[in-house]
ZAVEXKE-693749 format. One record per residue (C-alpha): residue number from 0; residue in three letters; chain; x, z, y. Coordinates in steps of 0.2 Angstrom, whole numbers, padded with zeros to 4 digits, m for minus. Layout:
N
+-----+---------+--------+-------+-------+-------+
: num : residuo : cadena :     x :     z :     y :
+-----+---------+--------+-------+-------+-------+
: NUM :     ALA :      A :     X :     Z :     Y :
...
+-----+---------+--------+-------+-------+-------+
//
This chain:
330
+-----+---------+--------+-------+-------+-------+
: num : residuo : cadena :     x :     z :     y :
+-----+---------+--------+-------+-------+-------+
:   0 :     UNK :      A :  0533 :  0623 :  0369 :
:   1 :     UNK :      A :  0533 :  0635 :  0383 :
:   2 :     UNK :      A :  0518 :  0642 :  0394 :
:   3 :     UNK :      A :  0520 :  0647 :  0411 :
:   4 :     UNK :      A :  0507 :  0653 :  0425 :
:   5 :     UNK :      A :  0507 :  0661 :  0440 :
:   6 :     UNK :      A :  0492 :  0660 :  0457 :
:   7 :     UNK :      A :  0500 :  0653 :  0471 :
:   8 :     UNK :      A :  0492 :  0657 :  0488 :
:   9 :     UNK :      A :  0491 :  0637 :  0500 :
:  10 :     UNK :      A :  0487 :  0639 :  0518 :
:  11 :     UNK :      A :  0476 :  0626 :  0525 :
:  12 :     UNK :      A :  0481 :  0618 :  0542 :
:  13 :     UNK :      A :  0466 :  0622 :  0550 :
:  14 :     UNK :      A :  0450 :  0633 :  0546 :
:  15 :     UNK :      A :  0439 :  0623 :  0530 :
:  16 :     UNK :      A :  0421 :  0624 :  0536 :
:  17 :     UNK :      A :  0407 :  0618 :  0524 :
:  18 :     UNK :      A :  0389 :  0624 :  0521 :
:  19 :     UNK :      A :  0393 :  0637 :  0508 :
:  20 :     UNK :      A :  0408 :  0645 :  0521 :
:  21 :     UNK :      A :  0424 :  0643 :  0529 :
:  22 :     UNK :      A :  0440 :  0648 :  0520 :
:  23 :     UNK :      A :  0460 :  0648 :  0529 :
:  24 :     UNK :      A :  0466 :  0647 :  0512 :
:  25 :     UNK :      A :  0465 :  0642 :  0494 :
:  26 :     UNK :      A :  0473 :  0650 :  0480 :
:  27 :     UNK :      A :  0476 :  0641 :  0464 :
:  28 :     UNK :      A :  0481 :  0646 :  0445 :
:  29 :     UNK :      A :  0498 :  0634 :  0443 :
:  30 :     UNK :      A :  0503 :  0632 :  0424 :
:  31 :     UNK :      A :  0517 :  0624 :  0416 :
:  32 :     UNK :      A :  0520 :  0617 :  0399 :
:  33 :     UNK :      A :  0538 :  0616 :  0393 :
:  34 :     UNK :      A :  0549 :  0607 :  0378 :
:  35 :     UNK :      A :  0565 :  0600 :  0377 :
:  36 :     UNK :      A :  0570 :  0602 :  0396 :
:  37 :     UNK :      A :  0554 :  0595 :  0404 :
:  38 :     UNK :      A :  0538 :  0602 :  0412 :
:  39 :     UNK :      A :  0523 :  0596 :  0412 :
:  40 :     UNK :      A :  0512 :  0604 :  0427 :
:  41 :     UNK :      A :  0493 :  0608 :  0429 :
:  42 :     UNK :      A :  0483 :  0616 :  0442 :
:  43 :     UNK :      A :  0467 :  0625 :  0445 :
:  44 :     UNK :      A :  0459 :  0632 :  0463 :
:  45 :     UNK :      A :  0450 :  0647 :  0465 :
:  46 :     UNK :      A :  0432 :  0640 :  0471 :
:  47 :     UNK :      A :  0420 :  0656 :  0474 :
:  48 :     UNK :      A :  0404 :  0645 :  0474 :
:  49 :     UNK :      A :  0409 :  0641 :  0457 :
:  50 :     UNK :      A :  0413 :  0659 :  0451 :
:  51 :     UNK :      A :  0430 :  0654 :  0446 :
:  52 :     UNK :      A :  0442 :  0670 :  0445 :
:  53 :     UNK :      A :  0460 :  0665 :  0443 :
:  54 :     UNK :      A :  0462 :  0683 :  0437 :
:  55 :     UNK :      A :  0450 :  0680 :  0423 :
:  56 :     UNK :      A :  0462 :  0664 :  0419 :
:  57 :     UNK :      A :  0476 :  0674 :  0420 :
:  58 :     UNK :      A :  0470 :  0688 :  0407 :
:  59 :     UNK :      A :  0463 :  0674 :  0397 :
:  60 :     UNK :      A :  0482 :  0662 :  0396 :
:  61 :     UNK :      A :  0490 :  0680 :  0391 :
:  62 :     UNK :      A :  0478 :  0679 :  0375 :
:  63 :     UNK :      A :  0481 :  0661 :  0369 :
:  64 :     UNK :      A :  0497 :  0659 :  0377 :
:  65 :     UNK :      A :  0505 :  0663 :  0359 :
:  66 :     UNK :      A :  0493 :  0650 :  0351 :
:  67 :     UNK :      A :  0497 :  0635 :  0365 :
:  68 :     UNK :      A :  0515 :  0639 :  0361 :
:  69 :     UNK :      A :  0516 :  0636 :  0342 :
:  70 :     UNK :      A :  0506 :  0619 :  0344 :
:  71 :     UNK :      A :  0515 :  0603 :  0341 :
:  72 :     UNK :      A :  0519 :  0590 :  0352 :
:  73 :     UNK :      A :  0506 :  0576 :  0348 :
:  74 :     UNK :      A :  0494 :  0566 :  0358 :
:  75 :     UNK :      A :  0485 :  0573 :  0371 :
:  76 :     UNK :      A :  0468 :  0570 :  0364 :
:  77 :     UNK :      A :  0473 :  0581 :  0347 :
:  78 :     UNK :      A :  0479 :  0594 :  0360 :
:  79 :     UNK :      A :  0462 :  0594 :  0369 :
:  80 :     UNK :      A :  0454 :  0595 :  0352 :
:  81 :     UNK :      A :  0461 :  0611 :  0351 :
:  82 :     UNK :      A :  0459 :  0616 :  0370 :
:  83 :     UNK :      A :  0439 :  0615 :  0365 :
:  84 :     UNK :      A :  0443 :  0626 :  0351 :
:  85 :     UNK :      A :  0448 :  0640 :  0362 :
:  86 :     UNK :      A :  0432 :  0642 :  0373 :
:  87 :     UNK :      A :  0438 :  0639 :  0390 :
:  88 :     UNK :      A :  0432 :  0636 :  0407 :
:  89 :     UNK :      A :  0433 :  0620 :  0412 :
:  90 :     UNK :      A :  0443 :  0622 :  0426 :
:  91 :     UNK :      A :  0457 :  0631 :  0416 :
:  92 :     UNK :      A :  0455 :  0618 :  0401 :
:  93 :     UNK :      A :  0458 :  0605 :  0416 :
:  94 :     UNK :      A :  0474 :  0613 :  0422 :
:  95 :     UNK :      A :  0481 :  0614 :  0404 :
:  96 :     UNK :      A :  0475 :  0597 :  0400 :
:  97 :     UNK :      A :  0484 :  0589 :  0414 :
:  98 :     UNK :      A :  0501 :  0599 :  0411 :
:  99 :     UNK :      A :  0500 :  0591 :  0394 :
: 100 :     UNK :      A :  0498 :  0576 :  0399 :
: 101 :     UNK :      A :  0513 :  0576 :  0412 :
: 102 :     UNK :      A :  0524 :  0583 :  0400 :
: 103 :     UNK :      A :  0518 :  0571 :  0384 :
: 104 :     UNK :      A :  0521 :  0557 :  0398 :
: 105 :     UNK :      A :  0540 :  0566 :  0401 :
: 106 :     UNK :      A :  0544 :  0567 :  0382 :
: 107 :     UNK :      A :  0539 :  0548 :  0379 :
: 108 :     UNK :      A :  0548 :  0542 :  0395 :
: 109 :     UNK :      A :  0530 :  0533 :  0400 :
: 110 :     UNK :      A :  0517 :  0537 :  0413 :
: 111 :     UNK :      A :  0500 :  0540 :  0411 :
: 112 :     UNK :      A :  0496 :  0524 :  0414 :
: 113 :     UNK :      A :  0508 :  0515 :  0403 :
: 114 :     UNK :      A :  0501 :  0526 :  0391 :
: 115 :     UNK :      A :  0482 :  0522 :  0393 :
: 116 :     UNK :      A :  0487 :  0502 :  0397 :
: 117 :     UNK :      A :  0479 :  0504 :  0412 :
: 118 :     UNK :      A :  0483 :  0492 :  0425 :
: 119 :     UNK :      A :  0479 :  0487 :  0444 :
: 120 :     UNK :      A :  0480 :  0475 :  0459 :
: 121 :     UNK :      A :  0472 :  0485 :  0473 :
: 122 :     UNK :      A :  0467 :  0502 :  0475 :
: 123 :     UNK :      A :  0454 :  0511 :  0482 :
: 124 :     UNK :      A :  0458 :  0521 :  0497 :
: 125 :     UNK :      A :  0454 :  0539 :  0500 :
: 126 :     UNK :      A :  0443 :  0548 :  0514 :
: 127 :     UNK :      A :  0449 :  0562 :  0521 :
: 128 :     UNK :      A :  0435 :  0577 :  0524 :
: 129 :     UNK :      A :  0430 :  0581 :  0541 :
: 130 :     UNK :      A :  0425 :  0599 :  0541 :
: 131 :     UNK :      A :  0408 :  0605 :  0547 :
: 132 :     UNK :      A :  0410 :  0609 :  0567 :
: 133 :     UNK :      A :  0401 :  0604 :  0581 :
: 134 :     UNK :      A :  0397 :  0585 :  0584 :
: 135 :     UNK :      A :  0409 :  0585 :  0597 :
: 136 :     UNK :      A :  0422 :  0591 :  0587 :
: 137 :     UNK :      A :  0421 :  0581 :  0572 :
: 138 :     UNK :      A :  0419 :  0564 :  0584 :
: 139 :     UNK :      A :  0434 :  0568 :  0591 :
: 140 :     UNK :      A :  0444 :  0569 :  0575 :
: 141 :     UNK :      A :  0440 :  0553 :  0565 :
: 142 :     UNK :      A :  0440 :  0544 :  0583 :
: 143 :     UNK :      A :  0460 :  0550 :  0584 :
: 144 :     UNK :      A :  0461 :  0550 :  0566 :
: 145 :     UNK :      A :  0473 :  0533 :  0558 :
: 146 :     UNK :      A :  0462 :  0535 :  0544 :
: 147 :     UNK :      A :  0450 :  0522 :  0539 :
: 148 :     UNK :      A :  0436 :  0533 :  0527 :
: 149 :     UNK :      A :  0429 :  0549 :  0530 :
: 150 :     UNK :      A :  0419 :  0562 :  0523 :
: 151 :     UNK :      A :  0409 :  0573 :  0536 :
: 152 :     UNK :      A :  0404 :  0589 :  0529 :
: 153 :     UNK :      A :  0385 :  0592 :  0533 :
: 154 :     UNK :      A :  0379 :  0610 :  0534 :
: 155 :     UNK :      A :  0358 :  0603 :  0539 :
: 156 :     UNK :      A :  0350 :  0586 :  0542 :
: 157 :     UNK :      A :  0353 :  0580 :  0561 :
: 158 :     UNK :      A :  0348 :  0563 :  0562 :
: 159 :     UNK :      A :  0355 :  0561 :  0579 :
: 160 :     UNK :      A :  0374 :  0565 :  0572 :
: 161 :     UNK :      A :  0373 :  0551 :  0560 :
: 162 :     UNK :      A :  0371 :  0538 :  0574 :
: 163 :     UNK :      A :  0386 :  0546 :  0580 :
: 164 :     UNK :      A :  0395 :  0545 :  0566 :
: 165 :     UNK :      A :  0391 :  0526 :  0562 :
: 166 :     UNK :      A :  0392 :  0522 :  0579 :
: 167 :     UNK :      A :  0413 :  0527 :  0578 :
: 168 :     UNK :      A :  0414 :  0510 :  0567 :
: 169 :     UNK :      A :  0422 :  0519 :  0554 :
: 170 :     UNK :      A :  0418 :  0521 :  0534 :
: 171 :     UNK :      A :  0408 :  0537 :  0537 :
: 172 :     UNK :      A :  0402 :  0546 :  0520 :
: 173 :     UNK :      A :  0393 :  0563 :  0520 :
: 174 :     UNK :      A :  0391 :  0576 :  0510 :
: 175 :     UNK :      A :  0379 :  0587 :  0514 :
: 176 :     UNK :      A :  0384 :  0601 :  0499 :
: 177 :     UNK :      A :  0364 :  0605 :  0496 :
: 178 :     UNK :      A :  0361 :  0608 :  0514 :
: 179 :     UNK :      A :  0348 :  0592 :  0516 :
: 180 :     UNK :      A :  0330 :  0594 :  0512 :
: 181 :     UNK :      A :  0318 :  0584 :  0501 :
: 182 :     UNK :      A :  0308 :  0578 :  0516 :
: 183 :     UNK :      A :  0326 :  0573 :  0525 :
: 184 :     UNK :      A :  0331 :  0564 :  0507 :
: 185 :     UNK :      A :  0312 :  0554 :  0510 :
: 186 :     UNK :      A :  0316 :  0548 :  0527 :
: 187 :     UNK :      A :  0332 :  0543 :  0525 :
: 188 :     UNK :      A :  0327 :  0532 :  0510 :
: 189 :     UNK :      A :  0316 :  0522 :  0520 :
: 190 :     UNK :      A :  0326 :  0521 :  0531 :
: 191 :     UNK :      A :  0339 :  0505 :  0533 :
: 192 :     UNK :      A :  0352 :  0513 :  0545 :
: 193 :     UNK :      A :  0357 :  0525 :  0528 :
: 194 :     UNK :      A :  0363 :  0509 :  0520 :
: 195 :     UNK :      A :  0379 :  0508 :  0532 :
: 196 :     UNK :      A :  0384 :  0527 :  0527 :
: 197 :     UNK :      A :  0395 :  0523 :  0510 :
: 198 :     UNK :      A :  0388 :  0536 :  0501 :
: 199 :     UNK :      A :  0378 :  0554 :  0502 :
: 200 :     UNK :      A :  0383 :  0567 :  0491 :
: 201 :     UNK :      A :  0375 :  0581 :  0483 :
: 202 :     UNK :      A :  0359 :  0581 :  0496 :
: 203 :     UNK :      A :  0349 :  0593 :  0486 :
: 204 :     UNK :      A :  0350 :  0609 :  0480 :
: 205 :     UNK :      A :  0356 :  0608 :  0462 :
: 206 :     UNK :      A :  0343 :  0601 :  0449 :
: 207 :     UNK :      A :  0333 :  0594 :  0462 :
: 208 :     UNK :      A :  0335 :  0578 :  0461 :
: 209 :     UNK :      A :  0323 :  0572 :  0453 :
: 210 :     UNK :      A :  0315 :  0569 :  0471 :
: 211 :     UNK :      A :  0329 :  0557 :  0476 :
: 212 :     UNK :      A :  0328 :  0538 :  0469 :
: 213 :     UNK :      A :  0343 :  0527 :  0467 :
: 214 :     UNK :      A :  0335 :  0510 :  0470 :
: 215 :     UNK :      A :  0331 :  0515 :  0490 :
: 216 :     UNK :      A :  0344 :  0514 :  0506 :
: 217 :     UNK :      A :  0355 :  0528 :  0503 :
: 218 :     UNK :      A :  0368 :  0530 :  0489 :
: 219 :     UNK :      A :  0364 :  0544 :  0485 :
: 220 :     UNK :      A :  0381 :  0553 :  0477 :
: 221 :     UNK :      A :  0378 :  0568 :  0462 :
: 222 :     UNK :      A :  0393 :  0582 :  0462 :
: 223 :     UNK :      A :  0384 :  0596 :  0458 :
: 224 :     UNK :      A :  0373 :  0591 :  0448 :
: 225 :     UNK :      A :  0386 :  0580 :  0436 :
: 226 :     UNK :      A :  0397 :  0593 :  0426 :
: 227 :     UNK :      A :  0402 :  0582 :  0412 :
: 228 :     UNK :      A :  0397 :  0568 :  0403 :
: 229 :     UNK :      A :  0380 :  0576 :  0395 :
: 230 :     UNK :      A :  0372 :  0578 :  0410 :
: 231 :     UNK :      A :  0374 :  0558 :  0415 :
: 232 :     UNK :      A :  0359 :  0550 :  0406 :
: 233 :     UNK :      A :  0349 :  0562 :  0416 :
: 234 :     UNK :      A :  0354 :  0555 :  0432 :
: 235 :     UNK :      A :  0350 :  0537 :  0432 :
: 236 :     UNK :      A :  0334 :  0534 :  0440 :
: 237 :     UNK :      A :  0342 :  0546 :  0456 :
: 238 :     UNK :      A :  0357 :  0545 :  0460 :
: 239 :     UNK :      A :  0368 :  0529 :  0462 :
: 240 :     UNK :      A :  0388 :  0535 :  0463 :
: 241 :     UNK :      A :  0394 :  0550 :  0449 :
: 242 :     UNK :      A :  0409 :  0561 :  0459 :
: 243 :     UNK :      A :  0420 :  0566 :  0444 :
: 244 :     UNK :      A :  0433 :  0581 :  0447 :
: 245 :     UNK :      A :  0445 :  0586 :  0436 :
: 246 :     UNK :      A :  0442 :  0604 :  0437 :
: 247 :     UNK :      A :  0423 :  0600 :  0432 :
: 248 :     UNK :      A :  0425 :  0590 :  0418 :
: 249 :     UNK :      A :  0440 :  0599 :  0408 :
: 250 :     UNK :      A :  0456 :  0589 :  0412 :
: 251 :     UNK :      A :  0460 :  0569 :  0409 :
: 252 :     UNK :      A :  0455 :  0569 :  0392 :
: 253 :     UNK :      A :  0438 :  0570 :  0395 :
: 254 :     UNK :      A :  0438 :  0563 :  0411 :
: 255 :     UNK :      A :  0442 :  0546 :  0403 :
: 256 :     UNK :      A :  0429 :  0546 :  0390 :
: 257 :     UNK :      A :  0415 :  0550 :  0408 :
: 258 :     UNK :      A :  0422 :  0535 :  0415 :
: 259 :     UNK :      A :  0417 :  0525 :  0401 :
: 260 :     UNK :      A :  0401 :  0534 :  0399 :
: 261 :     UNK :      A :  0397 :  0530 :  0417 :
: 262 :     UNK :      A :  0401 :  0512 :  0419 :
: 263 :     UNK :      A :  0389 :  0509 :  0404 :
: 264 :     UNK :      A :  0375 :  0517 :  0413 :
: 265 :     UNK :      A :  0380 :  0508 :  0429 :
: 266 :     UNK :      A :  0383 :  0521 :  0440 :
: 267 :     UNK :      A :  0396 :  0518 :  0452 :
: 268 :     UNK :      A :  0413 :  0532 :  0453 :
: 269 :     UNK :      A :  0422 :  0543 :  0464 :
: 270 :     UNK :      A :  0437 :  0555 :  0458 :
: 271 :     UNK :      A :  0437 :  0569 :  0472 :
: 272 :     UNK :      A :  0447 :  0585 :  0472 :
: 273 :     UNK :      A :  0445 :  0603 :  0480 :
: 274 :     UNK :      A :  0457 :  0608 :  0490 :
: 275 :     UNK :      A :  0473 :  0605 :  0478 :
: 276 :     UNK :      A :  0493 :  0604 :  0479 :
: 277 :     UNK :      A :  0500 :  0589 :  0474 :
: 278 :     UNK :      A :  0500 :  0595 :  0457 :
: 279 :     UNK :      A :  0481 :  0593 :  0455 :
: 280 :     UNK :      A :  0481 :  0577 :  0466 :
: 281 :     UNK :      A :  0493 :  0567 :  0457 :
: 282 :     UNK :      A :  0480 :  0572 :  0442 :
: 283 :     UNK :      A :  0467 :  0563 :  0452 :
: 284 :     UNK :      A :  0476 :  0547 :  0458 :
: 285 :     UNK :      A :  0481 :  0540 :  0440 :
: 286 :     UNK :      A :  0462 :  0539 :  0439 :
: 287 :     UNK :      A :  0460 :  0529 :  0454 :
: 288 :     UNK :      A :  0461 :  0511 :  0445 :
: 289 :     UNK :      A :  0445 :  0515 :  0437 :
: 290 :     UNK :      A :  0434 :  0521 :  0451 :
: 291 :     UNK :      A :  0424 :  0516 :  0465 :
: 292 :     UNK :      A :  0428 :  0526 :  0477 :
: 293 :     UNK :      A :  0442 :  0541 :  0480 :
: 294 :     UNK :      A :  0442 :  0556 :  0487 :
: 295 :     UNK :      A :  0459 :  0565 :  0485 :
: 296 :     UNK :      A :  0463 :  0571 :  0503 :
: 297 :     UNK :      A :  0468 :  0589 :  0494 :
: 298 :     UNK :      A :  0484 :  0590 :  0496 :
: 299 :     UNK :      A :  0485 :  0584 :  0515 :
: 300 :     UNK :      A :  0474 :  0599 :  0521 :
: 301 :     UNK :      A :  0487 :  0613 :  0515 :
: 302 :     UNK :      A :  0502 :  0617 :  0525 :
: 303 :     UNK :      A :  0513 :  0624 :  0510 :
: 304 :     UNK :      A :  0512 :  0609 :  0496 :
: 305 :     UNK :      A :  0524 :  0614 :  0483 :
: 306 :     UNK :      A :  0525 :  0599 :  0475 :
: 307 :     UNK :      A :  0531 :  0579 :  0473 :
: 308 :     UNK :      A :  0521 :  0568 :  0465 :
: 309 :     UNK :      A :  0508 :  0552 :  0468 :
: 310 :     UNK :      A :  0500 :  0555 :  0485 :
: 311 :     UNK :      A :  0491 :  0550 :  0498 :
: 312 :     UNK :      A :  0498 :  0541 :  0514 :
: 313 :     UNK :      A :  0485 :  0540 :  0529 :
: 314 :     UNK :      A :  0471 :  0533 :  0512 :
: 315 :     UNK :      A :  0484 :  0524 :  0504 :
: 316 :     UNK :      A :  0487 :  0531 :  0486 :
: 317 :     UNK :      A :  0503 :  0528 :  0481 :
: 318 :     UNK :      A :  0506 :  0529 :  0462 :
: 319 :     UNK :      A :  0522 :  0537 :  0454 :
: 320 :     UNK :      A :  0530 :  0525 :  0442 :
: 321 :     UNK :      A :  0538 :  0542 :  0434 :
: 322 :     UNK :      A :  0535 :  0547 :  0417 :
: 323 :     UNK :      A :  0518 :  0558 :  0415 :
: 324 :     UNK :      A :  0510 :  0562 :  0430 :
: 325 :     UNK :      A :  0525 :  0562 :  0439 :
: 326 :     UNK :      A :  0525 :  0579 :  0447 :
: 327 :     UNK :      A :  0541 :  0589 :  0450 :
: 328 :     UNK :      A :  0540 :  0606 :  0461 :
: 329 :     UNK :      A :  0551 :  0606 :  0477 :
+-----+---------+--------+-------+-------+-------+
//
């Protein structure tokens, strides 16, 4: 098996404004598994709010790379048994978790889904984010928007906008990315007009939630404050919805055993993204028969995608029936 890496630069198609800044582009750590002919493909984006240095990664792949290289092709869960055994960040362990996986699913001829007998009727469809600008702005693009779910970045509480919003008589969520305080989390949970927004995400500042409750108006959403599968148990009581990224929770691998986790404490689930090429969306979308909700708009915010895969069209997710993750580079 062969390793390859390299940071690639996307361009967003506009400006990316949330409450922790505004960005024009995104870099991303893209690696690539290798046997018999086929690639497998993974990625990870560079997310300074999280610390993440993709030349950190890169220094860190030159170490192992000789150790990825000598394993054996088995299944991806004995290949993430030894990811662990490495001591990776979990955005890195993610990116070479899902290149394994697309290139496991290349060897066998199957996809992931055929692989983990996972089957579906209907999907979820995605939001697309709405970046934080001024109201104006932000009603003007979901009103011309053929999208049917959005996500409206928040940067502060404003009543006033929310009306707004639901007033467009579309499927508005929010995420507010810590910008809301307790006393705005109080109000809105007695308040009935919170139960049309399809969920609120990450209100508080981190490991504050124990001042939000999950049995009033709002569903309250935790990102954040859910980083893997330890930190679930915690959360019942507070929040209703767990968003579970990729990048976060080390790969598909573990992502699959948090689902499980989560459904048995009855939290409802979102797979979001960050601002990914198709590579780490088509990660995503193979999780999308097991969630609640999706949020995999990545891709369609960057003007230089460098990769085929699944997808999403205007919210629909459309699943590759290729083997792996289906992901080929253009």
């Amino acid at each position: 098996m062969k390793l390859y890496f390299q940071i690639v630069c996307f361009n967003l198609k506009e400006t990316f404004s949330i409450s922790y800044g505004s960005y024009s582009h995104r870099n991303a750590l893209v690696v690539s598994l290798s046997k018999n002919g086929l690639t497998g493909y993974g990625e990870c984006t560079a997310i300074d709010y999280y610390g993440i240095d993709l030349n950190v990664f890169k220094v860190k792949l030159e170490a192992i790379q000789s150790l990825i290289e000598k394993q054996l092709i088995s299944h991806p869960t004995e290949f993430y048994v030894f990811l662990e055994s490495l001591n990776l960040h979990s955005f890195l362990r993610s990116a070479l978790d899902c290149a394994y996986w697309d290139l496991y699913g290349k060897l066998e001829n199957k996809s992931f889904l055929e692989l983990n007998s996972i089957s579906y009727i209907k999907l979820p469809e995605s939001s697309i984010t709405i970046s934080v600008d001024s109201l104006e702005n932000q009603l003007q693009k979901i009103k011309k928007s053929d999208w049917n779910y959005f996500k409206v970045k928040c940067s502060h509480f404003d009543e006033k906008s929310i009306h707004e919003y639901l007033n467009t008589n579309k499927n508005i969520a929010l995420d507010a990315n810590c910008s809301f305080s307790v006393e705005n989390c109080k109000f809105l949970e007695e308040q009935s007009f919170s139960e049309q927004i399809t969920y609120i995400e990450q209100p508080l500042e981190i490991n504050s939630f124990k001042n939000l409750n999950a049995n009033k108006f709002p569903n309250w959403m935790a990102d954040e404050d859910c980083q893997d599968e330890t930190s679930i148990s915690k959360l019942k009581n507070h929040y209703r919805t767990l968003n579970l990224k990729l990048v976060k929770i080390g790969g598909l691998t573990p992502a699959l055993q948090f689902i499980k986790a989560a459904r048995s404490n009855d939290f409802k689930i979102m797979i979001g993204c960050m601002t990914e090429s198709t590579i780490g969306i088509s990660a995503g979308a193979v999780l999308s028969p097991l969630v609640d909700y999706v949020d995999l708009d990545g891709a369609n915010l960057i003007s230089n995608d460098i990769a085929q895969g699944n997808f999403i069209d205007i919210g629909k997710v459309i699943i590759s029936e290729k083997p792996g993750l289906g992901i080929s580079l253009k």
